[in-house]
C-alpha positions as CSV (number, residue, x, y, z in Angstrom):
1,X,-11.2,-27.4,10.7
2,X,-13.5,-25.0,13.3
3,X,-13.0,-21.2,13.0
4,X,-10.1,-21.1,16.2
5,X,-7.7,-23.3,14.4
6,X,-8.5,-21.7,11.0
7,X,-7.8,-18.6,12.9
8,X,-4.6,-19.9,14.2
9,X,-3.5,-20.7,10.6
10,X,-3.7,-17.4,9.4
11,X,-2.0,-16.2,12.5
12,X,0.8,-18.9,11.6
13,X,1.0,-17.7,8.2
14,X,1.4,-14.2,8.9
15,X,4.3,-14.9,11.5
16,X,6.3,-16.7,8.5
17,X,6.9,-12.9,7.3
18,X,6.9,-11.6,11.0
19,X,8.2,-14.3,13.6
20,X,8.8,-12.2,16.4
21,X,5.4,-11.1,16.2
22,X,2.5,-11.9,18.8
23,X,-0.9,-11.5,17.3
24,X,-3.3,-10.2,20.4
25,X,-6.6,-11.0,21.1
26,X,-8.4,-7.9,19.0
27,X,-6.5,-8.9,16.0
28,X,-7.7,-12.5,16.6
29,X,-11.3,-11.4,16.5
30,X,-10.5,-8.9,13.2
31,X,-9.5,-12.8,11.7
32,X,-12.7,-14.1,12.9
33,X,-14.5,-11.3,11.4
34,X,-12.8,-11.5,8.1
35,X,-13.6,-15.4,7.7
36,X,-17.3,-14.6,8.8
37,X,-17.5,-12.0,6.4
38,X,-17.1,-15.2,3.9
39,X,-13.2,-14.9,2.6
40,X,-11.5,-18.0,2.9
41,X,-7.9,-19.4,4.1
42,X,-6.8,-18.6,0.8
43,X,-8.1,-15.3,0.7
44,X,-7.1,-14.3,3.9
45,X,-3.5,-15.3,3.1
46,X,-3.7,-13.9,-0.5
47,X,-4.1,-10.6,1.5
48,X,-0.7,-11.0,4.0
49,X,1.1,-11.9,1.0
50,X,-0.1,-8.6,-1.2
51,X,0.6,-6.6,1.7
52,X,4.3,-7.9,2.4
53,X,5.1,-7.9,-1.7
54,X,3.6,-3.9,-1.4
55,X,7.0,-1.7,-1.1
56,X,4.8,0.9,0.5
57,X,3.8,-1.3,3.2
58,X,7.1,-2.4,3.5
59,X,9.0,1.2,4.6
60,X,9.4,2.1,1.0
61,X,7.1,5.6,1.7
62,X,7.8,8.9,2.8
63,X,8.1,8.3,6.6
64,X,10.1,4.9,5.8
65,X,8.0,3.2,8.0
66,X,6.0,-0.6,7.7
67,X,3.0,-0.7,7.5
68,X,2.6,-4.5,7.6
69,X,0.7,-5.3,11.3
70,X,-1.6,-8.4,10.7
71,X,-4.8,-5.9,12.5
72,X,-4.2,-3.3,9.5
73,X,-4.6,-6.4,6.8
74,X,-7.6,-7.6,8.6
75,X,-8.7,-4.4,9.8
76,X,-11.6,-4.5,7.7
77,X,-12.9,-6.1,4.1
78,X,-11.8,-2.9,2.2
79,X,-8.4,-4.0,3.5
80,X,-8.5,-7.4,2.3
81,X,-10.0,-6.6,-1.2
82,X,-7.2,-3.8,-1.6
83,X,-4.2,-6.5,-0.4
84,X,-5.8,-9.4,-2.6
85,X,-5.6,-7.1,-5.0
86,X,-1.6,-6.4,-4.8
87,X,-0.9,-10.2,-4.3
88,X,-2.6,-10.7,-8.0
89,X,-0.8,-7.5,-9.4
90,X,2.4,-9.6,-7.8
91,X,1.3,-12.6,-9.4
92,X,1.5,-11.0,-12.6
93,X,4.3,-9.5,-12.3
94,X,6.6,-12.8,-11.1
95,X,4.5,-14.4,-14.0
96,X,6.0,-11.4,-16.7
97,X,9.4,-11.8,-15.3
98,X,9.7,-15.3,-15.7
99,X,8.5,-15.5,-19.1
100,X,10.9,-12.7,-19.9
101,X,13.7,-14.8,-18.1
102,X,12.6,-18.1,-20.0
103,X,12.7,-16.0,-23.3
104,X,16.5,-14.7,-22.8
105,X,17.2,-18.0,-21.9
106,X,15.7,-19.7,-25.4
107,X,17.6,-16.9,-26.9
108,X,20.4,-17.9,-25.8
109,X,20.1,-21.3,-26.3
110,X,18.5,-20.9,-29.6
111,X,19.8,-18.1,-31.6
112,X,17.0,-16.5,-33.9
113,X,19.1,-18.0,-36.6
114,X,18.8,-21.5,-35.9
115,X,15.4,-21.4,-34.8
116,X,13.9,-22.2,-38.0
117,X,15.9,-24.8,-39.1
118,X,15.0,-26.5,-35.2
119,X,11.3,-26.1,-35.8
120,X,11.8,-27.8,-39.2
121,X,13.5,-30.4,-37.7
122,X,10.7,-30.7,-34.5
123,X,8.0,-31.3,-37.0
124,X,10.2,-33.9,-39.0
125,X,10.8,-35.8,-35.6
126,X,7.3,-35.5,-35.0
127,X,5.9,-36.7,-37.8
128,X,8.0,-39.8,-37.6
């Protein structure tokens, strides 16, 4: 894949959070920096992703404004670094919740009571 089309994926991904969005040329080039600079596709779109899951960026401020234009994300590699970095604090987060939801659910499912007794009888079907 040459630089343009990787270019025009990122661009792609970004409009799945803003469609009615029309990247201009500058903002094109900022891309083009950002993959020179060494990030990859990944990167890149770790970035959009950590911007769009930041509430800040998202109106959630003082002035209740977005923040969330494709040239601020790529603006520079300060920028990128400091979105990757929400996307993983994200990550995390999704991760915590949905261990926490899995956990109510066993609860549920399997009252602290019981649960002995099923681990008993998990290592007697086991061993089998």
């Amino acid at each position: 894949m040459n630089r343009a089309q990787q270019v025009e994926e990122i661009v792609a991904f970004y409009r799945t959070f803003k469609p009615r969005r029309r990247p201009d040329k500058k903002t094109r080039e900022k891309i083009l920096e950002r993959l020179r600079d060494g990030y990859s596709l990944a990167d890149l779109k770790d970035a959009i992703a950590g911007c769009f899951s930041s509430d800040w960026h998202q109106g959630n401020n003082d002035r209740g404004r977005q923040y969330n234009s494709l040239e601020l994300i790529m603006r520079d590699s300060k920028h990128v670094d400091d979105f990757m970095e929400e996307w993983d604090k994200e990550q995390k987060r999704l991760e915590y919740e949905r261990a926490e939801y899995q956990r109510r659910q066993q609860e549920v499912s399997d009252p602290p009571a019981t649960r002995p007794i099923r681990e008993q009888l998990r290592e007697y079907m086991r061993e089998r």
